[in-house]
C-alpha positions in Angstrom: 231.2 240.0 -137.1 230.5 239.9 -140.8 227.2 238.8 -142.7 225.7 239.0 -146.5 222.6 240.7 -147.1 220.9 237.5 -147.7 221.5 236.1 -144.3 219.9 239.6 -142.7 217.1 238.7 -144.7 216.3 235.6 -143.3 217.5 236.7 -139.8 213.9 238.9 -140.4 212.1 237.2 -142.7 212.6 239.7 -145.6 212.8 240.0 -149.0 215.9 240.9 -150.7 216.2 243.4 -153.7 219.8 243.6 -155.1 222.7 242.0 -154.4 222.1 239.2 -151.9 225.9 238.5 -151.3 226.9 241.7 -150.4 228.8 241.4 -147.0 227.7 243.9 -144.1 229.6 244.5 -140.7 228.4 247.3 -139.6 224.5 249.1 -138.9 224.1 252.7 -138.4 221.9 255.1 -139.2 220.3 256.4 -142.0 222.7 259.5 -142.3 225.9 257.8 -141.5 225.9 254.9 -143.1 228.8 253.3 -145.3 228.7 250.8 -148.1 229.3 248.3 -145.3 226.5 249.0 -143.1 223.3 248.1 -142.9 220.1 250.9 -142.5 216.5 251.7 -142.2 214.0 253.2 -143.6 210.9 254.1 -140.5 208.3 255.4 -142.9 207.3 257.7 -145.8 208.4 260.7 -143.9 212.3 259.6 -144.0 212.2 258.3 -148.0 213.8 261.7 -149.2 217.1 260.3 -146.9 217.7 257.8 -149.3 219.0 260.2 -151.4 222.3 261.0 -149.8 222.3 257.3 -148.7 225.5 255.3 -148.8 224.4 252.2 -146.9 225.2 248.9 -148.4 221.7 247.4 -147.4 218.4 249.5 -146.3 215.3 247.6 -144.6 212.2 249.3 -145.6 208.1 248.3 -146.0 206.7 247.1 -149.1 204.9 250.4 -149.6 208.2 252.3 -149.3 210.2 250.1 -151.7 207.6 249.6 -154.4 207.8 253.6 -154.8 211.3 253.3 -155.0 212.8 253.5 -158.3 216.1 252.6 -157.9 218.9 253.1 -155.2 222.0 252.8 -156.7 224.3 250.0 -154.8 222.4 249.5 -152.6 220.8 246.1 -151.6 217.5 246.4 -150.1 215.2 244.2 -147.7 212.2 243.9 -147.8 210.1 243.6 -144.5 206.6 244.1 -142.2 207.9 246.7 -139.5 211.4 247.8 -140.8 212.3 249.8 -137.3 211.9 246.0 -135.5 213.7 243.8 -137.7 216.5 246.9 -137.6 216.9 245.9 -133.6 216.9 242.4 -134.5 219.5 242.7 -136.9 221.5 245.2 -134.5 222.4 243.0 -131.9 224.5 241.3 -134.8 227.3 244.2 -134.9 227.4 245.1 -131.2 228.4 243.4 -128.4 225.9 242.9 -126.0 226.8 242.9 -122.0 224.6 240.4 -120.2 223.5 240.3 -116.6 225.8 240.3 -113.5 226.6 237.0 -112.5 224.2 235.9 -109.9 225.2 236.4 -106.1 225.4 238.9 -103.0 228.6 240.6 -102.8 230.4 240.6 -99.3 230.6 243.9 -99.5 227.2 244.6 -99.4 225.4 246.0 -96.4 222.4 243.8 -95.8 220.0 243.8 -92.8 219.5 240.4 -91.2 215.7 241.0 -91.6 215.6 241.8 -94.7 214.4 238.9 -97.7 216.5 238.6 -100.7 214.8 236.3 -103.0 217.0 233.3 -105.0 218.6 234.4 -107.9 219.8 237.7 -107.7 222.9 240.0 -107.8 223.5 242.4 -104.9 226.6 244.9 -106.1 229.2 245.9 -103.6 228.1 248.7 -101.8 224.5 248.4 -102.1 222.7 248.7 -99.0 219.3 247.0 -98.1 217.3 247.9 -94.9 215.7 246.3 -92.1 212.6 244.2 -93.4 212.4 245.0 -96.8 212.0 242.5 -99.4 213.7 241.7 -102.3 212.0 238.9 -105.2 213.7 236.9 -107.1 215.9 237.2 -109.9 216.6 241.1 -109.4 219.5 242.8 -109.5 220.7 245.2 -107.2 223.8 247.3 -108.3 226.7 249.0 -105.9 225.7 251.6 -104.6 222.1 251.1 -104.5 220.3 252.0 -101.5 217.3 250.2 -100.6 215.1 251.3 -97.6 213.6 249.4 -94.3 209.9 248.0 -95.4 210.8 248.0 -99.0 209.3 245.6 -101.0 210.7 245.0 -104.9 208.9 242.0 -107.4 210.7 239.5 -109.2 213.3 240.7 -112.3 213.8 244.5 -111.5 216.6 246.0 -112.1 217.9 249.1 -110.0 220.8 250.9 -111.5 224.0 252.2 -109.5 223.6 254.9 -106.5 219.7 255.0 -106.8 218.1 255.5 -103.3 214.6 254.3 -102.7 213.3 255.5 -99.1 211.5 253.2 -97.0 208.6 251.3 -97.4 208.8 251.8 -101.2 206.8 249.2 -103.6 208.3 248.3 -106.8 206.5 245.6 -109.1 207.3 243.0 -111.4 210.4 244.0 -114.1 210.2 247.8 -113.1 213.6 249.1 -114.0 215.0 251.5 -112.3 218.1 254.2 -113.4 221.3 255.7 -112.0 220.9 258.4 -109.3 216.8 258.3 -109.4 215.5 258.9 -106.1 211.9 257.0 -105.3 210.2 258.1 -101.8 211.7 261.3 -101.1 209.8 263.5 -98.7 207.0 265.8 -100.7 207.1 269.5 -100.8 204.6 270.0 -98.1 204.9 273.0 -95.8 201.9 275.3 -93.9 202.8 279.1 -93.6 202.2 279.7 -89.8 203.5 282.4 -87.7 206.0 284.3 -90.0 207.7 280.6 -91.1 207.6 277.5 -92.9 206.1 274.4 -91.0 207.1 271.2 -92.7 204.1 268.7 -93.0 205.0 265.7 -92.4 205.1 263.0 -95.3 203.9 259.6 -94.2 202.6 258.2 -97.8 204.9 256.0 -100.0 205.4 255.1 -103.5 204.3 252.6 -105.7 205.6 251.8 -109.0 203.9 248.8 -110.6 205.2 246.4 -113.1 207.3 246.9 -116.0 207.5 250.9 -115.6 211.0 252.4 -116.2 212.5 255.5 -114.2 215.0 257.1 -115.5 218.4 258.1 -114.1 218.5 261.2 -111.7 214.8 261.4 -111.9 212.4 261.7 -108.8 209.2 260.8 -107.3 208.3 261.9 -104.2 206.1 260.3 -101.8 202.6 260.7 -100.7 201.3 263.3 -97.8 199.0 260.5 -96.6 198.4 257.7 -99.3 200.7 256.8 -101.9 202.4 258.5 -105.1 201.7 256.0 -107.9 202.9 255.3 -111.1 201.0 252.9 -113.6 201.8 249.6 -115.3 204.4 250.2 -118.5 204.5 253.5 -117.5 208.2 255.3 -118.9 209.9 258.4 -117.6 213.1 259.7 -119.0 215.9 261.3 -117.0 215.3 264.3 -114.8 211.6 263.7 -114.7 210.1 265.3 -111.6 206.7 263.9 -109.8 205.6 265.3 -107.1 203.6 263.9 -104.1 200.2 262.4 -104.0 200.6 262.3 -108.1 199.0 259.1 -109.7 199.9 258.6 -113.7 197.8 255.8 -115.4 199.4 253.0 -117.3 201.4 253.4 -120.6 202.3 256.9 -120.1 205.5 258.2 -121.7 206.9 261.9 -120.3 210.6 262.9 -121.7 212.8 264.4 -120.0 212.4 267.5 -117.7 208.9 267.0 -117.2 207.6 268.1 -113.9 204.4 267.6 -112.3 203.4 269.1 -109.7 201.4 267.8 -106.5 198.2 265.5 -107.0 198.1 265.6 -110.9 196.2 262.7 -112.3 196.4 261.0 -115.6 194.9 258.6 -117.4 196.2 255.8 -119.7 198.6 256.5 -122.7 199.3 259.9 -122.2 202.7 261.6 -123.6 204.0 264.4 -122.2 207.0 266.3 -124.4 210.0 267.5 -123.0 210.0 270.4 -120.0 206.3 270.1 -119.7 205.2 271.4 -116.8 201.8 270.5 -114.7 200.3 272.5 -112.3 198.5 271.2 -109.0 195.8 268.9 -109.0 195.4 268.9 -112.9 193.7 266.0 -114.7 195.2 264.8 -117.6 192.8 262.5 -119.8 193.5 259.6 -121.5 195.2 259.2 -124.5 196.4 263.3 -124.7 199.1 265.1 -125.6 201.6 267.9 -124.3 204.1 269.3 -126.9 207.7 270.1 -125.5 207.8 273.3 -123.3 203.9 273.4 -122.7 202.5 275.2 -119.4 199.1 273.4 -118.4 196.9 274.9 -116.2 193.5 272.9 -116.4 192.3 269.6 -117.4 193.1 268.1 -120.4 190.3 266.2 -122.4 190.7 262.6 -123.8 192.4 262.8 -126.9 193.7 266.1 -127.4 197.1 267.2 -128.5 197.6 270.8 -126.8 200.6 273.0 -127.1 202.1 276.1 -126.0 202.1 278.1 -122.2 200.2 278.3 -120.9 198.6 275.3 -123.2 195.9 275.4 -125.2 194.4 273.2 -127.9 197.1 272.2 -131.3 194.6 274.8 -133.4 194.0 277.3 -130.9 197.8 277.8 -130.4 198.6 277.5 -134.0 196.3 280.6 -134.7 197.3 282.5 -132.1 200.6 282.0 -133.3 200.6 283.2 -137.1 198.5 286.0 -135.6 201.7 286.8 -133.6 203.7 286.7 -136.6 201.3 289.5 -138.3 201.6 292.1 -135.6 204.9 293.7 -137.4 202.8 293.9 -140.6 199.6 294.9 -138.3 201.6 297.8 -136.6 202.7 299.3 -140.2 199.3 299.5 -141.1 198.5 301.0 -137.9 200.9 303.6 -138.5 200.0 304.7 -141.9 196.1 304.4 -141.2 197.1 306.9 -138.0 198.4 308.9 -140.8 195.9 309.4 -142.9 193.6 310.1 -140.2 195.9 312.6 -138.8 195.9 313.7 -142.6 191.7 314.0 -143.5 191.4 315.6 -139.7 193.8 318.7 -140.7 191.6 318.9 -144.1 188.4 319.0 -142.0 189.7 321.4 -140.2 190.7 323.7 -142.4 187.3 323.1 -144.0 185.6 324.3 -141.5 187.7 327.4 -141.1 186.5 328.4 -144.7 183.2 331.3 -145.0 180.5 329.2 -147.1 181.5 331.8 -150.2 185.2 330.5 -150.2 183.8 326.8 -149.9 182.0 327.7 -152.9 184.8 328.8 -154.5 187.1 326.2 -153.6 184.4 323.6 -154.9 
């Protein structure tokens, strides 16, 4: 599918500088962009891209394009939030797959005490258990595997071969990925007479609405009460929570993160990939874990910490270029070792002198 710059433009409400007729089929990104395709710019930070730029048509901010002073052939438009009329204009050059078409397959394994609301798509394959629930308008790919007591809102969406264990709640729009595994027993075990004793795991799982789980990750479920996992909370593939954990809403944790048992968190807190958590840690609202970080304590509200095991942005930082001084540091170790070693053999010899040679020496 083929459109001008000018129609973009008005697709988003934008301005056009340059050549409003110049025909687009394509959108890519900043660094791969032809003289066919259309681009943005996200903020200041990404300006010095447009340098190398071949794009036929970049969407930027006012700010951004009024410090711009020319970008040769290419037609610009002008808009608010550049990175959302860029997803409103991408839908344009790819072809978009919609929902399954509504209806349970006959090749679906359904308990006869089991709800499935109106409206929804059960995939060959999928299995749902004995009393669980399903609302309406969800979809329910092959594969899946939905356990007894169950219980799943209205619009979520549960990706091929995921397997949620029984008596697992899921609220409205939750989404739920590929191979994730919700409701898995917790790793609870008492050391008693030269063994392992599992504890037994008789919590559940709760995911309210319009979270995401990503594909192959896992949450296991509670000792006693429930794991939980907040409102518009998002976790990226391979995420690992472990029982009796209860995130806040809005949280964001990429991929590899792991927490372990009865971690807390508050509300908008982002966690970088291969964080790990430690037990029964608290982490405040609105902080932040850079990619790799260790934590070992609370967290306050608010603060970015980095590093393992973590420790405040400035603390780390310091620590850090002091690291990179210890070469230099040991050198001057050495030669100061040196000198010492140096003035002692001079005292000494000093001191093996009569006070007339002293004399004489002075």
């Amino acid at each position: 599918m083929t459109h001008t710059v000018g129609s973009l433009a008005s697709l988003v409400q934008g301005e056009v500088r340059g050549d409003s007729d110049r025909v687009i089929c394509n959108a890519a990104a900043i660094e791969s962009a032809g003289p066919d395709a259309v681009t943005f710019v996200l903020d200041e930070s990404h300006v010095s891209r447009l340098q190398s730029c071949r794009a036929g048509a970049v969407i930027l901010n006012a700010k951004i394009a009024a410090g711009l002073a020319s970008v040769p052939n290419t037609s610009l438009i002008i808009v608010s939030d550049p990175h959302a009329a860029f997803q409103q204009i991408l839908p344009q050059f790819r072809k978009i797959r919609g929902r399954p078409t509504r209806g349970i397959s006959p090749h679906a394994h359904i308990s006869p005490t089991a709800i499935v609301g109106e409206n929804c798509y059960v995939g060959p394959g999928a299995c749902i258990g004995d009393e669980a629930e399903i609302g309406p308008g969800c979809d329910i790919y092959p594969g899946v595997v939905i356990g007894a007591g169950c219980k799943l809102g209205q619009d979520v969406i549960v990706h091929p071969n995921a397997v949620l264990y029984e008596d697992i709640s899921l609220g409205d729009r939750v989404i739920i990925h590929s191979g994730a595994v919700i409701g898995a027993d917790g790793f609870g075990y008492r050391f008693a007479e030269g063994r392992f004793i599992k504890i037994p795991q008789l919590g559940t799982v709760e995911i309210h609405e319009d979270a995401e789980i990503g594909a192959c990750a896992t949450i296991d479920r509670g000792a006693i009460g429930p794991t939980i996992v907040g409102a518009g909370t998002k976790l990226d593939n391979l995420v690992m929570i472990a029982h009796n954990c209860e995130l806040g809403k809005h949280n964001v944790f990429a991929s590899q993160v792991g927490l372990a048992g009865s971690c807390t968190t508050g509300d908008y807190v982002r966690l970088g990939g291969q964080v790990g958590i430690r037990d029964h840690v608290r982490l405040n609202s609105g902080c932040m874990v850079g990619a790799k970080g260790g934590v070992h304590k609370d967290i306050p509200e608010g603060e970015i910490w980095i590093g393992y095991p973590a420790t405040p942005e400035a603390e780390q930082k310091r620590l850090v270029f002091s690291l990179k001084r210890v070469p230099e540091m040991r050198d001057q170790v050495r030669t100061m070792s040196n000198q010492i070693a140096t003035l002692m053999k001079q005292v000494e010899e000093l001191r093996g002198q009569s006070p007339e040679e002293l004399r004489k020496a002075g």
